[in-house]
Backbone bond lengths (Angstrom), bond angles and torsions (degrees), N, CA, C in turn:
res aa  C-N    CA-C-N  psi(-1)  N-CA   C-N-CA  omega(-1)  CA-C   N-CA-C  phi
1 X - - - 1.437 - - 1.532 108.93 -
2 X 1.459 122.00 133.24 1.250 130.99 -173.80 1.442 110.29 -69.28
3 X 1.123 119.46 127.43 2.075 101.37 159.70 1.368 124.62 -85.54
4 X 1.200 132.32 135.47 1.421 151.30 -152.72 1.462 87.29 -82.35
5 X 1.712 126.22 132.73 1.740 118.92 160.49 1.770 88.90 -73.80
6 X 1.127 82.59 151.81 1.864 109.03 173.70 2.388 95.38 -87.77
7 X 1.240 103.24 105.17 1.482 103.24 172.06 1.596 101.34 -50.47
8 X 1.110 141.62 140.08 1.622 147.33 110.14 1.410 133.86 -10.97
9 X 1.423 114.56 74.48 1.950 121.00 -160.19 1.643 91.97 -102.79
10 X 1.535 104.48 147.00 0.911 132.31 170.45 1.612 133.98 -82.46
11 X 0.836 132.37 109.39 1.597 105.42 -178.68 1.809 103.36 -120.13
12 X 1.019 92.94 141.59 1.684 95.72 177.93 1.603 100.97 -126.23
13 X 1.175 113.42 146.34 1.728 131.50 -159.76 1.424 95.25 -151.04
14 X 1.717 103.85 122.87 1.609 123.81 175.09 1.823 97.14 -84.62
15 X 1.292 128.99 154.55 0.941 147.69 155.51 1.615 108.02 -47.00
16 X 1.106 133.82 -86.42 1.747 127.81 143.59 1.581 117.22 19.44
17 X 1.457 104.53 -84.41 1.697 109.69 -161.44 1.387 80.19 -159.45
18 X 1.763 102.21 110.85 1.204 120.03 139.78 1.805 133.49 -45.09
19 X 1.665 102.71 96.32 1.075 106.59 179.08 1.578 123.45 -99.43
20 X 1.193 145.34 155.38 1.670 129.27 152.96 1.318 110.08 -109.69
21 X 1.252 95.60 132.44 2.195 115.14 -178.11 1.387 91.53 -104.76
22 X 1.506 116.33 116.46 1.746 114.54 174.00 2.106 82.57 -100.67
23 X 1.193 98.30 118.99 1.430 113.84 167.42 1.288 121.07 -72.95
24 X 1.691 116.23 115.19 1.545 111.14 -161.79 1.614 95.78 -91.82
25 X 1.546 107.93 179.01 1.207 122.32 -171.50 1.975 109.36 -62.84
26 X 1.029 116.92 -34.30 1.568 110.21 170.78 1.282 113.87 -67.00
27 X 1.764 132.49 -2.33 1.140 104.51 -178.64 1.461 115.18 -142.00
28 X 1.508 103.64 38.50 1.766 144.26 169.04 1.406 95.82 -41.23
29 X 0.993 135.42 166.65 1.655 148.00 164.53 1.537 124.23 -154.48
30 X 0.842 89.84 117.83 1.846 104.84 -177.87 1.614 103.45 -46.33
31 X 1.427 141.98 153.74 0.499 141.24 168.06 1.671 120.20 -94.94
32 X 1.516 130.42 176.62 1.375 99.83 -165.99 1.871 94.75 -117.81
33 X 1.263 122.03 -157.23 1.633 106.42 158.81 1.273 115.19 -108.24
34 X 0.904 105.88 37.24 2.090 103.60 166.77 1.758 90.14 -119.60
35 X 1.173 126.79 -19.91 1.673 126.47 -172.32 1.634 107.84 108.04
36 X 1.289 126.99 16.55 1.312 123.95 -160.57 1.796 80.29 -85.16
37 X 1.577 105.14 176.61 1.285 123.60 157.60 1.705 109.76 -173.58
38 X 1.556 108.74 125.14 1.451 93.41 170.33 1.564 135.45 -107.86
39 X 1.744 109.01 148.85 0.797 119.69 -162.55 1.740 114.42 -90.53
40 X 1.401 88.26 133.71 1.697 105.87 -165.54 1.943 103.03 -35.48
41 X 1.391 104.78 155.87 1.069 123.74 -173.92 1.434 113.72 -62.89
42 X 1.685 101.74 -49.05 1.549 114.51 -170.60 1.732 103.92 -69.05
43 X 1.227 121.80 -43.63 1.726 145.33 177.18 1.827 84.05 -35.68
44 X 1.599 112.39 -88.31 1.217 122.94 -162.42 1.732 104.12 -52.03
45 X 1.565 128.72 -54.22 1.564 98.27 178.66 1.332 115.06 -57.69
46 X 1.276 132.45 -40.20 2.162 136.73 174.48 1.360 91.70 -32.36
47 X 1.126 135.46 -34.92 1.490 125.90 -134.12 1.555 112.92 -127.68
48 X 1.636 108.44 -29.24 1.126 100.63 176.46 1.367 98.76 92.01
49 X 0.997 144.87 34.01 1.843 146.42 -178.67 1.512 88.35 -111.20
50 X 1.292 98.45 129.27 1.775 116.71 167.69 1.668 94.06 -138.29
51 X 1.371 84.08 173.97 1.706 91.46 174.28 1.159 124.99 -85.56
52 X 1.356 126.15 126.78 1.412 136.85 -156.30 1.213 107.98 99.31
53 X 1.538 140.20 -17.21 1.601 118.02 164.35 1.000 139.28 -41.44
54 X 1.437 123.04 150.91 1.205 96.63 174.54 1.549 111.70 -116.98
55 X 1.561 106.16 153.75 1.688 117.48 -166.22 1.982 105.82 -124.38
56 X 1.529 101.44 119.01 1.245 88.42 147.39 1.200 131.87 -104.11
57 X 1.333 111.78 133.17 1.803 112.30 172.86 1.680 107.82 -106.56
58 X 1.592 106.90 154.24 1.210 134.26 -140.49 1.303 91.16 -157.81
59 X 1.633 120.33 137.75 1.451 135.66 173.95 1.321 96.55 -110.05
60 X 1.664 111.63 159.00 1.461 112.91 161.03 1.744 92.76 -161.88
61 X 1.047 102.62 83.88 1.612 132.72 170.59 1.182 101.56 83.42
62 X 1.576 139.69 -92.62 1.010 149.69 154.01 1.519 138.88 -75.89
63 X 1.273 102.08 -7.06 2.017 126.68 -165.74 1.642 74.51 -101.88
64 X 1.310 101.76 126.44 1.376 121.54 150.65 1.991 105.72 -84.17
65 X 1.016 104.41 155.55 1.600 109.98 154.02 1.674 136.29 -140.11
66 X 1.407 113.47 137.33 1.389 85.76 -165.26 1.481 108.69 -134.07
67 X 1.334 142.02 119.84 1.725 126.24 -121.55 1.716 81.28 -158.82
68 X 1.977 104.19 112.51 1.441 109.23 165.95 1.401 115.86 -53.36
69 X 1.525 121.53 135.04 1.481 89.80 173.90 1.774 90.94 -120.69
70 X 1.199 131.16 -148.93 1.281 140.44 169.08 1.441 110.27 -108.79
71 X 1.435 118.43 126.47 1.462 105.47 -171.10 1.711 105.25 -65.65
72 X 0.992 98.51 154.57 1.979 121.94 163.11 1.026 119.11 -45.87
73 X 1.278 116.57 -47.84 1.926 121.80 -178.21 1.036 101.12 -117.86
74 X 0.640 139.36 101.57 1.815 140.70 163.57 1.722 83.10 -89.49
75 X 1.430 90.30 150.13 1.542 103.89 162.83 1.931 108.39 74.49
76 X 1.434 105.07 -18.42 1.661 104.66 -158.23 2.154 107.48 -57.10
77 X 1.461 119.61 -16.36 1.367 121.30 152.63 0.846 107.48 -62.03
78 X 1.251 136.49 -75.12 1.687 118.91 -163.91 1.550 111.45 -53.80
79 X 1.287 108.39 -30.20 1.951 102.72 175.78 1.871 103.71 -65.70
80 X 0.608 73.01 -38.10 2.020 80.00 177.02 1.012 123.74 -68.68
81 X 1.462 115.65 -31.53 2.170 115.73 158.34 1.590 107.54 -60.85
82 X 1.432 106.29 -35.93 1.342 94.17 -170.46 1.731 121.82 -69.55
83 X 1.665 95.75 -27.23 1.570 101.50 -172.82 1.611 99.03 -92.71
84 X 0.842 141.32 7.98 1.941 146.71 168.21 1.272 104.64 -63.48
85 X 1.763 122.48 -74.83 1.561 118.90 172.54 1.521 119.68 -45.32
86 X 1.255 106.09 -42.54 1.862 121.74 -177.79 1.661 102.80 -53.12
87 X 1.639 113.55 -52.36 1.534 106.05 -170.93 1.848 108.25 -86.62
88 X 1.323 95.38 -1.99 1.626 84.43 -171.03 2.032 89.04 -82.14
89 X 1.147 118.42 -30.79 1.504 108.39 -178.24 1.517 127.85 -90.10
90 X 1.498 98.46 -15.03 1.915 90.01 178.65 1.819 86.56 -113.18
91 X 1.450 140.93 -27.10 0.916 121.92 -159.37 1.541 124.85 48.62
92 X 1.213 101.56 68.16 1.806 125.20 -178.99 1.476 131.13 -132.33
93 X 1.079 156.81 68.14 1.158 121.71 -174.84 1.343 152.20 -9.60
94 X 1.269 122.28 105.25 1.410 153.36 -137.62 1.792 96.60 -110.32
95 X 1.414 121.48 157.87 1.229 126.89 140.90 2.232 111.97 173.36
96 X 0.912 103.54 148.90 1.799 122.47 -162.48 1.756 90.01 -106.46
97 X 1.568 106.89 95.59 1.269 115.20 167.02 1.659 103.67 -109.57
98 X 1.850 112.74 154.56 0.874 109.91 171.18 1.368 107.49 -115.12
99 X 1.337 129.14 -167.28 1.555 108.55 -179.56 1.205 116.68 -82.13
100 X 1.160 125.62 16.16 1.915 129.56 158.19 1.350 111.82 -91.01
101 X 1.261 119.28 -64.22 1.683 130.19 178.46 1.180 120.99 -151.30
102 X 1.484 118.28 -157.76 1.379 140.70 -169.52 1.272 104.79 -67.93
103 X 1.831 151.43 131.68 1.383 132.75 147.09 1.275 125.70 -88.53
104 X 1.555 109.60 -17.76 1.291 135.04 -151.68 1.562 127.56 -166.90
105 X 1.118 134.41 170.71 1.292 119.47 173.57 1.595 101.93 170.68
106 X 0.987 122.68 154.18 1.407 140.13 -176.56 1.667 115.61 -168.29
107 X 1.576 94.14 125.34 1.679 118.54 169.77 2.002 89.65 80.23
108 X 1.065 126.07 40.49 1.452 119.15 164.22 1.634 100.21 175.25
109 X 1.474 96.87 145.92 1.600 89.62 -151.25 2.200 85.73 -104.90
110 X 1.481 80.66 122.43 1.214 109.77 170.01 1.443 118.43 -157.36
111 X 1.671 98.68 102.76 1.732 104.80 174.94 1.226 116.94 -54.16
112 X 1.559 111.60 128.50 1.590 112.28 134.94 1.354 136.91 -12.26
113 X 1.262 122.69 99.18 1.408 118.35 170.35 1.424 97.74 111.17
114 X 1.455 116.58 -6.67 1.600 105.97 169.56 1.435 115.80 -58.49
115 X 1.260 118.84 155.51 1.705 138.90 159.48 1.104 100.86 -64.83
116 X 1.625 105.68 133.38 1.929 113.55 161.42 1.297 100.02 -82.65
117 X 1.237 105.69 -166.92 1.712 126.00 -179.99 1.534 92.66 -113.95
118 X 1.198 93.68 145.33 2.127 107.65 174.50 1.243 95.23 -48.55
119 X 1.307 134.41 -66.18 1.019 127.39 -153.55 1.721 114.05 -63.65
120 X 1.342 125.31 -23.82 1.536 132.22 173.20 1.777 97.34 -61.72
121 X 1.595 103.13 -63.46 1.477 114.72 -179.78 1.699 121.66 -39.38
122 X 1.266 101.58 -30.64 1.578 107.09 167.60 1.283 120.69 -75.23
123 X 1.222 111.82 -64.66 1.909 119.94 153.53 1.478 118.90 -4.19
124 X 1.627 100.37 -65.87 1.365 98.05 -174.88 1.429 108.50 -96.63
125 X 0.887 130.16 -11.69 1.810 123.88 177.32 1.614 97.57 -62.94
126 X 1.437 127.39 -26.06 1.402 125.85 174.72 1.444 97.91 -66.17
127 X 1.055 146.68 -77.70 1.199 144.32 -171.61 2.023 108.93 108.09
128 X 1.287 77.40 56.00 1.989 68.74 -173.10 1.366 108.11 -165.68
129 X 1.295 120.51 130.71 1.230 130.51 -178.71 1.229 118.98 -33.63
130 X 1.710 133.73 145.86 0.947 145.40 -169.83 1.549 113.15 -165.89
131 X 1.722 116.39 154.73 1.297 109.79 -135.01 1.751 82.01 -171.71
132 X 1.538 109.44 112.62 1.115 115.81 159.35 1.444 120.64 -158.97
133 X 1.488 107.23 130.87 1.840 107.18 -175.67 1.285 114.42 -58.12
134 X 1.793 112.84 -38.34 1.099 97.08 -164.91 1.637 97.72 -107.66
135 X 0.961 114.31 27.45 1.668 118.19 145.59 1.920 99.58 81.60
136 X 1.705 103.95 112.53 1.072 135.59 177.91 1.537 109.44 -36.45
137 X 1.764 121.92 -64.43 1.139 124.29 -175.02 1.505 107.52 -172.29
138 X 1.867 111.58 179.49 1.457 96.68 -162.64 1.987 85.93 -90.77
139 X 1.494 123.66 167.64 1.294 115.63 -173.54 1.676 107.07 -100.82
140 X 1.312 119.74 -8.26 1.572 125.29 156.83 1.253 103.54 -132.64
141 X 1.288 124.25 160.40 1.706 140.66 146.16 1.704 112.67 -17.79
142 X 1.595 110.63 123.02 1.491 79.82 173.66 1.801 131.06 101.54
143 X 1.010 85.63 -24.35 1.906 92.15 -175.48 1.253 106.95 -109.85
144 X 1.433 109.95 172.33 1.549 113.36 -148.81 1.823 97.80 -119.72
145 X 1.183 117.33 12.02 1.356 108.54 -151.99 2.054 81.50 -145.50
146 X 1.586 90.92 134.57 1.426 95.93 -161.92 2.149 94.24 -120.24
147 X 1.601 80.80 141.59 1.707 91.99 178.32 2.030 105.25 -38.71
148 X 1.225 88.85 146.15 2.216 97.47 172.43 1.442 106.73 -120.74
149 X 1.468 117.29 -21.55 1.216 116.75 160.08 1.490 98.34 148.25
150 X 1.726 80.32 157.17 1.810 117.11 -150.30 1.248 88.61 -112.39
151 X 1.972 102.53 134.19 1.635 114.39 173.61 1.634 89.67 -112.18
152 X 1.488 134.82 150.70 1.257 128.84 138.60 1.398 155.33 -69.67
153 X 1.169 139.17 93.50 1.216 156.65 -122.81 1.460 94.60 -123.69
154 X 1.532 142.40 132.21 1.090 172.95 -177.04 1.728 113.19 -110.51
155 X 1.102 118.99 91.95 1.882 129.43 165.27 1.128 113.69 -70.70
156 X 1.546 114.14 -179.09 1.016 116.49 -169.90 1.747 91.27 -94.71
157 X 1.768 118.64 -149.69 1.463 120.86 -161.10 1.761 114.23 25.25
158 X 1.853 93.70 94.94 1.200 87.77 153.56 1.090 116.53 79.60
159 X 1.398 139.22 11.80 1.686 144.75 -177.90 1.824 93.15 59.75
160 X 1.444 139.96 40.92 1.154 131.52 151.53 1.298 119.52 -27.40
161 X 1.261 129.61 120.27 1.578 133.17 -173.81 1.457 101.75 -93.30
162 X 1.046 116.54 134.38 1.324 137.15 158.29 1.428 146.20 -147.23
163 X 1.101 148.60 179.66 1.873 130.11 -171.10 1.656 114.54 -136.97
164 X 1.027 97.75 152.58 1.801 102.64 156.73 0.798 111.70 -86.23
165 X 1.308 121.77 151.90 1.698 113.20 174.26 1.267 108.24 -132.57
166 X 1.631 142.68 153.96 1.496 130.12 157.54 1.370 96.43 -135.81
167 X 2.133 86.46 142.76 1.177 116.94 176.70 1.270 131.85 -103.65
168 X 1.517 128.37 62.81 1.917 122.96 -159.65 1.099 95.76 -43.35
169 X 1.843 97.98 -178.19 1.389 103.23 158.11 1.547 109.31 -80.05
170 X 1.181 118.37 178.60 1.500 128.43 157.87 1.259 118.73 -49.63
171 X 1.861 116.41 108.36 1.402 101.54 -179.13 1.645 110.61 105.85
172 X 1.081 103.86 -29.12 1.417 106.96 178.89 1.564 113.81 -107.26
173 X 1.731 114.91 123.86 1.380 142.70 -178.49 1.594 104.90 -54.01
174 X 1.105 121.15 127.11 1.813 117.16 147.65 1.291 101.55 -64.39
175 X 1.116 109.40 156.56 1.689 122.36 -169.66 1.846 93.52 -121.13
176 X 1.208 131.29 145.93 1.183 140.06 153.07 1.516 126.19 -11.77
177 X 1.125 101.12 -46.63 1.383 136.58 -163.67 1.965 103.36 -79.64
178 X 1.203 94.78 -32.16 1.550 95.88 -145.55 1.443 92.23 -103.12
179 X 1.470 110.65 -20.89 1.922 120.91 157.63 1.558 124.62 -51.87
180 X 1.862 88.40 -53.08 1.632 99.05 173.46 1.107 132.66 -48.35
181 X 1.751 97.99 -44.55 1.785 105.02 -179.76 1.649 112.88 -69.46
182 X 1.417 106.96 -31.76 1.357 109.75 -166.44 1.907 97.50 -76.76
183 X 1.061 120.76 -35.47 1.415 122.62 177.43 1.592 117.27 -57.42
184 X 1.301 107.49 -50.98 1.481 122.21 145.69 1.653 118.49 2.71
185 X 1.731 85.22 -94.72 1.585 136.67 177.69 1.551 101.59 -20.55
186 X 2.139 97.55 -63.30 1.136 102.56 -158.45 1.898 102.99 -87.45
187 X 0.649 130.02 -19.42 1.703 140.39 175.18 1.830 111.24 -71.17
188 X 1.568 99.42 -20.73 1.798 94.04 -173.30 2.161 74.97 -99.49
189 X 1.067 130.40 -37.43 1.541 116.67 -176.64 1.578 113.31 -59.75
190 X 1.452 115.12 -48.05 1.343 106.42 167.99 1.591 126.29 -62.08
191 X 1.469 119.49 -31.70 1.735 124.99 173.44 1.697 100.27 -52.44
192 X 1.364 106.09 -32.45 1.602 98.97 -144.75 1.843 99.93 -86.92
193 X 1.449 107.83 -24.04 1.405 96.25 176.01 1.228 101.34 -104.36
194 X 2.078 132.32 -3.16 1.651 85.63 176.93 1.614 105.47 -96.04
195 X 1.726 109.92 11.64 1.595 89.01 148.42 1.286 150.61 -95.76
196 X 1.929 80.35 10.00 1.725 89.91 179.54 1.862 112.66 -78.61
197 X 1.453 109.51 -11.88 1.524 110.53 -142.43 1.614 91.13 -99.52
């Protein structure tokens, strides 16, 4: 007895309403040599796929999958104009966490979309300034460089809470000065989305 190959089906799923598209044989697609392949016209209006979405795909033996999701940072450039002027004047490590992760960051390398530590997540669920030389906590798992103090910062959806944070170097004082601006920073970021909302 022969064994049947199992074809390779696609399913694509909107964030919205989980749908499955079993892709019939007229609307197969060659693949290209970089790995691109495009997805049918009618697929992307069902679905809401424009250019620039973002898609995760997922294998499960032979079933590819490929599922709009909503990006993670929305907005995380515009958080990053704001911290550019901020690091060009105190020269500190900077970064715009919300109580999930990283949005932003400047002058200390912390990706986007990183996980905080509970203990950051508590910090800011208080919503209130905080201030320590020898540094509050680490701001992910793992890193060597501990919070100096948390401003509160207000997003958009919903009064979303979130913080500024600065990171000196080791050894090195915030200065008075270098609070103000960052208080600033974080007070013109909260004006600006709760008049966007």
């Amino acid at each position: 007895m022969q064994e049947r190959k199992r074809k390779p089906r696609f399913f694509f799923c909107s964030d919205v309403r989980e749908r499955t598209v079993f892709m019939s044989i007229a609307v197969i697609r060659n693949m290209d040599t970089q790995g691109r392949i495009i997805i049918p016209a009618d697929i992307r209006k069902e679905t809401g796929i424009r250019s620039g979405s973002t898609l995760e795909i997922a294998t499960d033996g032979t079933t590819i999958r490929i599922r709009k999701c909503t990006p993670r940072n929305t907005g995380s450039k515009e958080l990053r104009d704001f911290l550019e002027p901020l690091y060009k004047n105190i020269r500190c490590g900077l970064a715009i966490s919300s109580t999930d992760c990283i949005l932003a960051s400047k002058g200390c390398y912390l990706p986007e979309g990183a996980q905080i530590t509970e203990e950051l997540r508590s910090f800011i669920e208080e919503s209130e300034e905080m201030f320590s030389q020898s540094g509050l906590c680490p701001p992910v798992p793992d890193c060597s460089r501990k919070v100096a103090a948390l401003f509160p910062v207000t997003l958009a959806l919903a009064s979303k809470k979130a913080a500024l944070l600065l990171f000196p170097e080791p050894g090195r004082c915030l200065s008075g000065a270098e609070c103000n601006c960052t208080r600033l920073i974080a007070n013109m970021i909260t004006r600006k989305y709760k008049t966007n909302e």
